[in-house]
N, C-alpha and C positions, 0 to 999 in steps of 0.2 A: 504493500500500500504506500511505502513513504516512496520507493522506488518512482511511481508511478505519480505520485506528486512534485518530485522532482522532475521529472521529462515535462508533467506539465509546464512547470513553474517557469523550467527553461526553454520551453518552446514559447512559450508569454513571453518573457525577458526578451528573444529574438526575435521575437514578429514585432515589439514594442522599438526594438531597435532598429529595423528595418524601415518602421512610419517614421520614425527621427530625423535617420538618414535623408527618405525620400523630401520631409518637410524641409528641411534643410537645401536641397536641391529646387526644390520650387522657388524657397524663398531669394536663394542667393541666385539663381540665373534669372528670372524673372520673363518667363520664355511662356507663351500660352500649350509649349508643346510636352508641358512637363505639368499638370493640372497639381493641384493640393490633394492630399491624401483622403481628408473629409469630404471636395466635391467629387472625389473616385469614389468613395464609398456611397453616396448620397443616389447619384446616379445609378448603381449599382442594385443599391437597394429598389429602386423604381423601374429600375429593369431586369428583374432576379428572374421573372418567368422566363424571356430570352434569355439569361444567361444562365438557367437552369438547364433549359431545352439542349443548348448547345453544349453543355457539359455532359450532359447525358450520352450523345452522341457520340462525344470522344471517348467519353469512358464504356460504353460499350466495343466500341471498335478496337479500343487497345484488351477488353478481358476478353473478346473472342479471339482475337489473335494469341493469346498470352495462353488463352486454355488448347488452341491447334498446337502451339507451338511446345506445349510440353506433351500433347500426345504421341507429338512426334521427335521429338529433343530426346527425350529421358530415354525410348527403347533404343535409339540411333548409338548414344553416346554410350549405353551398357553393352552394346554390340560391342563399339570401337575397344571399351575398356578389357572387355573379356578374350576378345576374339584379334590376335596377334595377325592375322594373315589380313581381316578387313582393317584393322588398325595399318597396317603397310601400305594397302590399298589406297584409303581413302583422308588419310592425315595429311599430306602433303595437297589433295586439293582443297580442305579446312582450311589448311596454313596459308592458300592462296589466297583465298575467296575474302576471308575473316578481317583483312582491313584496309578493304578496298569501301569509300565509301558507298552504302546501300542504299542513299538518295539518289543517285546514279540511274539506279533501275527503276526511278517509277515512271517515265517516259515507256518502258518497255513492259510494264506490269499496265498501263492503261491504254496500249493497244494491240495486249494479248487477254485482260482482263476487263476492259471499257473504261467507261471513266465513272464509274459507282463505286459503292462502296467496297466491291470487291478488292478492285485494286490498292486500297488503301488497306483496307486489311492483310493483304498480301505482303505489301512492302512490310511493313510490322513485325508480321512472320519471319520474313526475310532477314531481318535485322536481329530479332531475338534469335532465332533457332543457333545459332551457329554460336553462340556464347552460351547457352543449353549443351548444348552437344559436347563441345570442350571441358563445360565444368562437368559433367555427368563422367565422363571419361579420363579426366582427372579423377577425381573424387573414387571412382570404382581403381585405378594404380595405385593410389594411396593405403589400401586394404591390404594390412599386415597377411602374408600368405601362410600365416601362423590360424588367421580363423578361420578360413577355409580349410586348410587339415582339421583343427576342430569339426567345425560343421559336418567334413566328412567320416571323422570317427562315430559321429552319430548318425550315420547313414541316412543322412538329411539328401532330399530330393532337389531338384534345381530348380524347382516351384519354390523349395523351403530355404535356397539357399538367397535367393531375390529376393522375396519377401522379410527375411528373419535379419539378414545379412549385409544384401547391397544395396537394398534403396533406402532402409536406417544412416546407411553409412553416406551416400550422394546426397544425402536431405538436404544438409547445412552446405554445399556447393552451389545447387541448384537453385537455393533462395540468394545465395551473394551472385550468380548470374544473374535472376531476376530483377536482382534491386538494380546492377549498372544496365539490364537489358530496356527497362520500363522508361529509366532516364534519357535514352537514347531516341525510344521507341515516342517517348513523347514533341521531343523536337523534333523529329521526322514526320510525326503527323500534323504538327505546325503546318510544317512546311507541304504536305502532302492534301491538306483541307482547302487552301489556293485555290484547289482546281476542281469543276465541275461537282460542289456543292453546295448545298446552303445551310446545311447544317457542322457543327463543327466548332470545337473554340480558336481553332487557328482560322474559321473560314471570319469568325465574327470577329475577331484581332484587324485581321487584312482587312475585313470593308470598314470600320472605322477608321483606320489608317488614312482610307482611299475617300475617306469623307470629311475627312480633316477634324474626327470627329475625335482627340485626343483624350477624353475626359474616358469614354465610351471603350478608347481602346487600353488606357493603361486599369480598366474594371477588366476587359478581357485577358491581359496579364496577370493581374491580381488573382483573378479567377482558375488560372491556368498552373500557376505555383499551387495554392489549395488543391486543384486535384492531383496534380502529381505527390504534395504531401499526404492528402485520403489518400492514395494506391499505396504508397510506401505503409502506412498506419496500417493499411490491412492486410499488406504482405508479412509486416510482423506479426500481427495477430496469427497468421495461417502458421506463419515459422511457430511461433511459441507454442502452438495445438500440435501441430507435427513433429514437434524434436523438442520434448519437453525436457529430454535428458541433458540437454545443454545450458550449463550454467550462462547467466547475462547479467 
């Protein structure tokens, strides 16, 4: 409990420091393109349906991707980890693929996928899976080969040895992917909401911008950090249900 009043207290203390900051920026350039932090909130508030709607949107599109992308990440990456001849195979094209930027492909994701939401979900996938795949395959090298003779003096089954064994042990990998995968995945869908839609917290950022409506757009930033920090608040929560054995 006091843990837990602590994160609050310091997550207050830094949001309190951030409005400072920004006050201080309004007040010392004196520029209409840097609005006060009360008329961001004032507006915001007046306009919470629209920036509800639009938040919605985003954070849909990033937890469908984020649940594709570990149905397909976690078995890829226990493949690569267990199995030495696909780990030969297929590591070297990972090592290629992995830091080339993945904003690159959404030209070729929206006229192989349209220009809907698929493609935007797409690119998403694209960006998380491959830091999935590496931490999962990591994570499964890491496994002292000391508990697998265990597991197999108990003539444990490979159903028993995944379940009991390697996915306890890739847990805490697969969540420190997600957290840099989500941060990533977020400014790519920034940048990916531009185009041919109207929903979206990057599509409502960009037409304020394009409206000179600056009050409008720094509520859509404002807005845009809170949900990246909700995803992170309930990617810990899933972490601390899932791997409870980890002290924090």
């Amino acid at each position: 409990m006091r843990m837990i009043q602590r994160m609050i207290k310091s997550q207050f203390i830094g949001f309190l420091c951030f409005m400072l900051l920004w006050e201080i920026l309004h007040l010392t350039l004196h520029t209409h393109t840097i609005p006060s932090p009360i008329a961001t909130f004032v507006y915001s508030f007046m306009d919470s349906k629209s920036l509800l709607l639009h938040s919605l949107a985003s954070i849909l599109r990033v937890i469908i991707a984020v649940s594709i992308s570990l149905s397909l990440g976690i078995p890829l990456g226990i493949i690569l980890g267990t199995n030495k001849i696909c780990k030969g195979l297929f590591s070297p094209l990972l090592y290629f693929i992995y830091p080339i930027p993945k904003v690159a492909f959404l030209p070729i994701f929206m006229l192989l996928f349209g220009l809907g939401n698929v493609s935007k979900i797409v690119l998403i996938i694209w960006i998380i899976i491959f830091q999935i795949i590496l931490s999962v395959r990591d994570g499964v090298e890491q496994i002292p080969s000391i508990y697998f003779k265990v597991m197999n003096s108990y003539q444990s089954t490979t159903m028993q040895n995944y379940r009991n064994l390697i996915l306890p042990a890739i847990l805490p990998q697969v969540f420190s992917g997600l957290r840099i995968s989500i941060g990533i995945s977020l400014a790519s869908l920034f940048f990916a909401e531009n185009y041919a839609t109207r929903r979206g917290i990057g599509y409502y950022i960009l037409s304020a911008w394009t409206k000179m409506n600056y009050v409008e757009m720094f509520g859509g930033i404002l807005v845009l950090g809170l949900v990246g920090v909700l995803l992170y608040k309930i990617l810990d929560k899933i972490e601390a249900f899932c791997t409870p054995w980890i002290r924090r």
